[in-house]
N, C-alpha and C positions, 0 to 999 in steps of 0.2 A: 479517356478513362476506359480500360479493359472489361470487356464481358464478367470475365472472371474474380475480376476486382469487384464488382457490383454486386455479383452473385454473393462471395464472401460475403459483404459486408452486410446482405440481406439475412444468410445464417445467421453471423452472429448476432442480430438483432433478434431475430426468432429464438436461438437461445437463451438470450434474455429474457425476452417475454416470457417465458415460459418456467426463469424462475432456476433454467438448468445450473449446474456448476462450473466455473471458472477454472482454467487450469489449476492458479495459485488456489483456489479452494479445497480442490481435491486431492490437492499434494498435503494439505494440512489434518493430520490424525488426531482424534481427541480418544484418550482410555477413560469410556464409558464407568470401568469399574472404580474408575477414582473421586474426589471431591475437589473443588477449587480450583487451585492454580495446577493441581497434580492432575488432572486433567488431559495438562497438557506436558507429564515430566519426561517424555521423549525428546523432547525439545530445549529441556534447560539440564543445569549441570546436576550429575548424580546427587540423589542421596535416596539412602536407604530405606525403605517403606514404613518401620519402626519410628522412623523419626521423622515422617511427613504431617505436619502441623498444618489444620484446616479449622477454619472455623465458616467454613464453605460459600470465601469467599471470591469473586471477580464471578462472570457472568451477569452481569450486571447492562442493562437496557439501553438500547442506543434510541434516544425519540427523537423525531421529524417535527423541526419548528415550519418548516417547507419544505417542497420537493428538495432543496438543495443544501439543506442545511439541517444536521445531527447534533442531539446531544448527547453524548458518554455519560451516564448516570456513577460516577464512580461515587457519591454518595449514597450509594443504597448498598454499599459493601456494610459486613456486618459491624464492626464498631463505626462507619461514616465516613470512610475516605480511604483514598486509594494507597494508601498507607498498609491496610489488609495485604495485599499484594506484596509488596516489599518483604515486610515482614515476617511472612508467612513462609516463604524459600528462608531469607538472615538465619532466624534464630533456626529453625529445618535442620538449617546444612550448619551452621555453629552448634548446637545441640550433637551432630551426629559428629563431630570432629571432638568433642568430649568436653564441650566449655557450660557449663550450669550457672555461670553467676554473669549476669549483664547490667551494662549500663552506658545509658541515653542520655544527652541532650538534644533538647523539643521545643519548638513553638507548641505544639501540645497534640495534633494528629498522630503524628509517630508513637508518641510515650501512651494516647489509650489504645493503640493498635496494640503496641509490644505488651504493654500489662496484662494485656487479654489472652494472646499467645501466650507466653510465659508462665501468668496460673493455668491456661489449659493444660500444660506439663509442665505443671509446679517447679517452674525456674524462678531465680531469685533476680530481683530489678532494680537496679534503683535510677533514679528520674532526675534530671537537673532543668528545670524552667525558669524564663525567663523574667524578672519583676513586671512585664512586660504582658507576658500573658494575657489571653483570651479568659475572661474569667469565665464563660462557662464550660472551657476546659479543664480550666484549673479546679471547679466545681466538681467535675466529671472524676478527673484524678483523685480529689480526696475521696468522695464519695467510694472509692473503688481499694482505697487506704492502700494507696500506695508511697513505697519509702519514697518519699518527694522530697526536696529542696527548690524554693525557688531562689533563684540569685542572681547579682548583676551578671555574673559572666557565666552562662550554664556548659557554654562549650569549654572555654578551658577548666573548668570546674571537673566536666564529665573525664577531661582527658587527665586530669589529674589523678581523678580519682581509680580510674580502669589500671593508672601504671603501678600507682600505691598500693592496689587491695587484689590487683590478678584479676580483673572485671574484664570481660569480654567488651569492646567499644562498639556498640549499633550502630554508632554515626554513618550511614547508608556512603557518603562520599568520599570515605576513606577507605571503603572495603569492596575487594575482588568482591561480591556477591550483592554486593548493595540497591543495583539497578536489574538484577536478573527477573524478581518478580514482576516486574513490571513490562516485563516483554510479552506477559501473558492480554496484556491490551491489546497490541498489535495484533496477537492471534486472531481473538475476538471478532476486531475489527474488520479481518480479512476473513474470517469465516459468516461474517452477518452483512458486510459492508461490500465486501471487497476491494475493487479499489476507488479508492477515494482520494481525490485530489490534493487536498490539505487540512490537515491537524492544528487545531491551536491548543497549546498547552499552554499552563500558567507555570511558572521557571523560578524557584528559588535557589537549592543548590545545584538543581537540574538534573537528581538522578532519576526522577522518574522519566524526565525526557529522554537520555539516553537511550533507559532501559526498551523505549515505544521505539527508538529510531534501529537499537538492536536487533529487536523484534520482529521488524517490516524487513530489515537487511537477511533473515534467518529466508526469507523465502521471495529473497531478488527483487523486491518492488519497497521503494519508499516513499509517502507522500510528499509536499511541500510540508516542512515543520517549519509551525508561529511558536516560537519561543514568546511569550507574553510578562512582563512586568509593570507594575507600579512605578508614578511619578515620581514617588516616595523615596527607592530603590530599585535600580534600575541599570547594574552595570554592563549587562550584558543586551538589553533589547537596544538602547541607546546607540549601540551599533550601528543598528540596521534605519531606525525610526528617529527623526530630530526636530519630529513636531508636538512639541509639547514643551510647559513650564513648569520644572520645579516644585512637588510642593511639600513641606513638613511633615506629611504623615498620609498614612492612607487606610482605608478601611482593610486591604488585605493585609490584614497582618498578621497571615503564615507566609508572605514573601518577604523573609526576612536576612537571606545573605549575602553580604554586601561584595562576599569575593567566594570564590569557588573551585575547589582544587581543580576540579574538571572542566572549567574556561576552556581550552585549547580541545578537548574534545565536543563539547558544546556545539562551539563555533563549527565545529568541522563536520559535524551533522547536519548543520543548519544548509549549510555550505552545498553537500551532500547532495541532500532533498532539494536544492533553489528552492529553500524558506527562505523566511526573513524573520524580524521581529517589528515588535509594537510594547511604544511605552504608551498607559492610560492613566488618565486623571480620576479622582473621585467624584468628580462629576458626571462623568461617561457611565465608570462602575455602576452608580447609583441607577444613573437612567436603566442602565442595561437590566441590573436588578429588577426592577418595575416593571418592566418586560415582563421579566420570566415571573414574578409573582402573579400577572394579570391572567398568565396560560397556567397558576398553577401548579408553577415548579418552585419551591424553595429550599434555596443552598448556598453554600458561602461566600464570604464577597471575592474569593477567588475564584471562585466560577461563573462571576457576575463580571469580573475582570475579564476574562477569558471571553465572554460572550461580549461585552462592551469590544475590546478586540478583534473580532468579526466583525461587528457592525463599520467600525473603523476600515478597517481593510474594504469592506465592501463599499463606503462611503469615496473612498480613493481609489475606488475600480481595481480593487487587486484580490477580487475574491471572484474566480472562474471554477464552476465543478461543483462537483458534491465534497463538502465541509462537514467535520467534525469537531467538535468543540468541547471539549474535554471539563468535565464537574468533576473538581476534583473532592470536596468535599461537602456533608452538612454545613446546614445554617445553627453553629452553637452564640444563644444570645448571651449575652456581657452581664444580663441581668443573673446577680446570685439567689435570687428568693428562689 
């Protein structure tokens, strides 16, 4: 081993101690004079300052359950999940291209993101949910009176309804912009974290996954991404993971697509980073939940998924580094009183 080689490596240790900045940090600009996600809109696709919709969210806390192991608070975004993010660029840049009238189908994070945007500049919404529903989403929704329908089929319901009446369609997986907000994770990440070895997400249609693996590629470094699913539903972790059984249902249930246009990009992410994926039972969920209740933290069972996913990986020796573990939203209880 060279002198110089030692040397090096003792700098860069002293740099660290000291808290200095990382190349990839310093390459990364944030506009001081903006809110939220526009913060960082040098980074993502145009739009016009008039039509930057904030309800001033992302910035959101990364806690230390151990030296080696983060949690991404993206419930503490302003409506409770990382849905702010998405949304906040969607309707932005759909508002600035001249569309006023939209319309979602939701497990129900999405549709109170978008209600809230939307009356910020009184755009018109309408909502298709699922009979399925989180009742105290569902709760959340009326309370906020908005045009809802729940129905057996809210996605083809939503896409029917957008071709019928000239409605803008939110659905994040079918649209050029749909995972851009969420790239504003990554930033984050690399601005508080740097680099960090591996990501777990919790993956339904998988735009917000994208949007974090987009994000990390904007400035040449990508972690390992855990694409995470339920026993429940699980087309895409089952890939990677084929230790588990089957079960009827599961407590995450905002992981709710069973197929997903962006499979072939997913996968190629995953691919990308040498991730993998992890399917988890409701028994795991639950423990992991109990966990995070005992330190204090309370959030939804996909973020309980998502940390049950960790423990997993780490229990089959395949958690090396510093780990991120992504909350993707609130704990909303089922109870309607």
């Amino acid at each position: 081993m060279s002198l110089s080689f030692i040397i090096e490596c003792k700098y860069i240790k002293i740099l660290s101690d000291k808290g200095e900045k990382s190349n990839l940090q310093n390459n990364l600009i944030k506009d001081q004079t903006q809110v939220g996600i526009w913060q960082y809109h040098r980074y993502l696709p145009e739009v016009p300052l008039e039509f930057r919709l904030s309800l001033n969210e992302g910035n959101t806390s990364e806690q230390e359950l151990d030296p080696e192991i983060f949690l991404k608070r993206e419930d503490q975004n302003p409506t409770g999940s990382l849905k702010d993010r998405g949304m906040a660029f969607l309707i932005s840049k759909a508002s600035s291209l001249g569309f006023k009238q939209f319309v979602l189908s939701s497990s129900g994070n999405a549709a109170i993101s978008a209600a809230n945007y939307c009356a910020k500049a009184n755009l018109k919404l309408k909502v298709f949910v699922s009979v399925r529903v989180n009742k105290g989403k569902l709760k959340k929704l009326e309370q906020m009176k908005v045009d809802l329908s729940v129905d057996q089929r809210p996605l083809t319901m939503a896409t029917r309804f957008a071709k019928e009446n000239n409605f803008y369609n939110l659905r994040p997986s079918i649209n050029e912009f749909g995972s851009t907000g969420y790239q504003t994770i990554a930033f984050e990440l690399l601005e508080n974290q740097d680099r960090i070895e591996n990501l777990f997400v919790p993956v339904s249609s998988g735009v917000n996954f994208l949007g974090i693996s987009k994000g990390f590629k904007k400035f040449g470094y990508v972690p390992k991404l855990h694409l995470c699913q339920s026993s429940f539903i699980f087309p895409l972790a089952s890939i990677f993971d084929h230790n588990f059984v089957q079960e009827d249902s599961s407590f995450a249930s905002a992981l709710v697509a069973r197929q997903s246009p962006l499979k072939k990009e997913i996968l190629q992410a995953v691919a990308d980073s040498k991730g993998t994926g992890w399917v988890v039972d409701n028994k795991q969920t639950i423990q992991a939940d109990k966990i995070l209740k005992q330190k204090g933290i309370s959030t939804s069972f996909e973020g309980a998924l998502t940390y049950a996913a960790v423990l997993k990986a780490r229990q089959n020796d395949q958690l090396k580094g510093r780990t991120v573990c992504l909350l993707t939203g609130k704990n909303y209880s089922n109870d309607t009183t």
